[in-house]
Every structure is written in structure tokens, then in C-alpha cells.
C-alpha positions in Angstrom: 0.0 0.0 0.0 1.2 3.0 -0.9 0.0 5.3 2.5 2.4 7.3 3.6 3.6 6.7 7.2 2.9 10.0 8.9 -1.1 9.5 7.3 -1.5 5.6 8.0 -0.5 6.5 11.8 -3.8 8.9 12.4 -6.3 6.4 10.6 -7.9 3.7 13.3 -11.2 1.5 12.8 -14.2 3.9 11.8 -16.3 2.1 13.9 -14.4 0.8 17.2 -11.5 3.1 16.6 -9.2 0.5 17.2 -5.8 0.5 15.8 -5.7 -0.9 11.8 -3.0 -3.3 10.5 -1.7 -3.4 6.7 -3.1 -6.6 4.8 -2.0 -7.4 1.1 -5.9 -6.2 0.5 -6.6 -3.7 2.4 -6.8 -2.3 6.5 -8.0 -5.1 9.0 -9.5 -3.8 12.2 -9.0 -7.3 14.0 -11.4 -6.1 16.9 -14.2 -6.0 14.5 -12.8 -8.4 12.0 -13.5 -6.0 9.1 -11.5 -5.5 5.9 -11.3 -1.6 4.5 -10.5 -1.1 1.6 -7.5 0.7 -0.2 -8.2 2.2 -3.4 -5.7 4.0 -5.6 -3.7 4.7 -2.4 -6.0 6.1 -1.0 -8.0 3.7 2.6 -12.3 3.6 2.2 -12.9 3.5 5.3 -17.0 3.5 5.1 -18.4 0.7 7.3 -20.4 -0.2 4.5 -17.8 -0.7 2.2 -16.0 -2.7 4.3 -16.2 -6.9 4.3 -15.5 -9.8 6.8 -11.8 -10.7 7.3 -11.5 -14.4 5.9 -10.0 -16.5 8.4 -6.0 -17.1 8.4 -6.4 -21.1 7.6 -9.0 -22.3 5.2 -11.7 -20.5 5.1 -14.2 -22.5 6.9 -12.0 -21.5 10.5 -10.2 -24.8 10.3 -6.2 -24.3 10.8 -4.0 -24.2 7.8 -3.1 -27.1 5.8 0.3 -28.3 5.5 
């Protein structure tokens, strides 16, 4: 993502405002277990636009296959 440091720092879950961490797809609020978006550079962070974190491991909860 291309945020710059000194903006990703202020931005924090529209909804809980709990702290955000980088994902390959986006800004995961783990408290609420929602996915923001990030287009163009620039973070969505509309409730409504945001979706349900997947689970680390398969999908369906289950842990990881090896």
C-alpha cells in the first residue's frame, strides 16, 4: 500500500477506533474483524464498504493445511 507513514498513523477502525493493520488487500481492524479497503492509495474507510476478514487457515475456520 502505498499510505504514507505519517497519514497511516492517524487512521484507526471507523467504527471501534481500534488500531488498523496493513493486509496485502486492504486495512483489517482485528477487533471488529473488518477488511477496509484501499483504493488507488487512497483507505475507504466506510463501514459499508468494508467486508468480513477471511480466516488465516482455510476459510471455513479450520487451521491451515500443511
Amino acid at each position: 500500500m502505498n499510505i504514507p507513514p505519517e497519514v497511516r498513523a492517524l487512521l484507526v477502525c471507523p467504527v471501534c477506533e481500534g488500531e488498523l493493520e496493513d493486509r496485502g488487500d486492504g486495512l483489517l481492524c482485528p477487533a471488529c474483524q473488518k477488511v477496509y479497503p484501499v483504493l488507488e492509495g487512497v483507505p475507504v474507510l466506510l463501514p459499508a464498504r468494508a467486508r468480513k476478514a477471511r480466516p488465516a487457515g482455510g476459510g471455513d475456520g479450520s487451521p491451515p493445511r500443511r
